[in-house]
N, C-alpha and C positions, 0 to 999 in steps of 0.2 A: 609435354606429351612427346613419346619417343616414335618419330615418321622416320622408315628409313629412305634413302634416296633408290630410286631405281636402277641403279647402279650399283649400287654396293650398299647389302644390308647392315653393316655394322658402322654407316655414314648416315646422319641426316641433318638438317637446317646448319651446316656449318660447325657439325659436334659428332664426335665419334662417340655411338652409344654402343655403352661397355654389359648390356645385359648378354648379349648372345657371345659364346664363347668360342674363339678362334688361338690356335696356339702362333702362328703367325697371319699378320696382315702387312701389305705395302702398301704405299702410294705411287700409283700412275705417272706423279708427274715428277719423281725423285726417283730416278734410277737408283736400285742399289739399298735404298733403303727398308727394313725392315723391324716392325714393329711386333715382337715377342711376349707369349702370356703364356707361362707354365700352367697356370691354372684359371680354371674358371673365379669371379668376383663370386664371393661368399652372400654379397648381398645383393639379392637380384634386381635393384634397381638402380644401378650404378651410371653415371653418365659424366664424360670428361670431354675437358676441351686440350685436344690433341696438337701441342709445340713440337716443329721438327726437332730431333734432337735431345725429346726426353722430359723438354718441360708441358710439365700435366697440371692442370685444375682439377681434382674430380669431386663428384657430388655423390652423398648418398643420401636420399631424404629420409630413407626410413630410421635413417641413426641421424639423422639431423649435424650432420659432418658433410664439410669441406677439407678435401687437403689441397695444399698448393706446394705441388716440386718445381722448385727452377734449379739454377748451378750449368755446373760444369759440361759440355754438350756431353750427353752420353747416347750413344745411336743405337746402342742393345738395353736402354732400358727396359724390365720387366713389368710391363703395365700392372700385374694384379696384386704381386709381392707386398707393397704398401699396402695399399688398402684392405688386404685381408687381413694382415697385420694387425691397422687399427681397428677394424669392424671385429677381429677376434676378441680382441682387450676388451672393448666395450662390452659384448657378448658374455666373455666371464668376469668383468668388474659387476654387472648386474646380477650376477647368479649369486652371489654373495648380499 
């Protein structure tokens, strides 16, 4: 279940929930940094666990997909990039 904190809607139970779409987000307690989404998540029930630096877990259950990026620190990762990516494949691997 996605609660968000009262603080920041697109924050809850220690998990950045990826449904509502923001083109940037910070963190409070990292000056400086900034967290970039060209576009909104294709599939509206996306929820990730948010690493400074880029590394992401994110979930989609309605495609029954996990992806996990780690690597190299990257501080302008673009949160939606990947996963709309694979949520498109799958999208037209089934239309077929």
């Amino acid at each position: 279940m996605k609660i968000p904190s009262v603080t920041n809607p697109l924050y809850g139970l220690l998990t950045w929930i990826g449904t509502d779409y923001a083109e940037e987000r910070t963190l409070k307690a990292f000056k400086g940094f900034k967290a970039v989404s060209e576009d909104p998540f294709i599939a509206g029930d996306v929820f990730y666990f948010d690493g400074l630096g880029g590394q992401r877990l994110y979930v989609v259950p309605s495609r029954k997909l996990v992806i996990v990026r780690t690597g190299v620190l990257a501080m302008k990762w673009e949160d939606t990039r990947l996963p709309n990516i694979l949520v498109t494949g799958i999208i037209q691997s089934e239309q077929y």
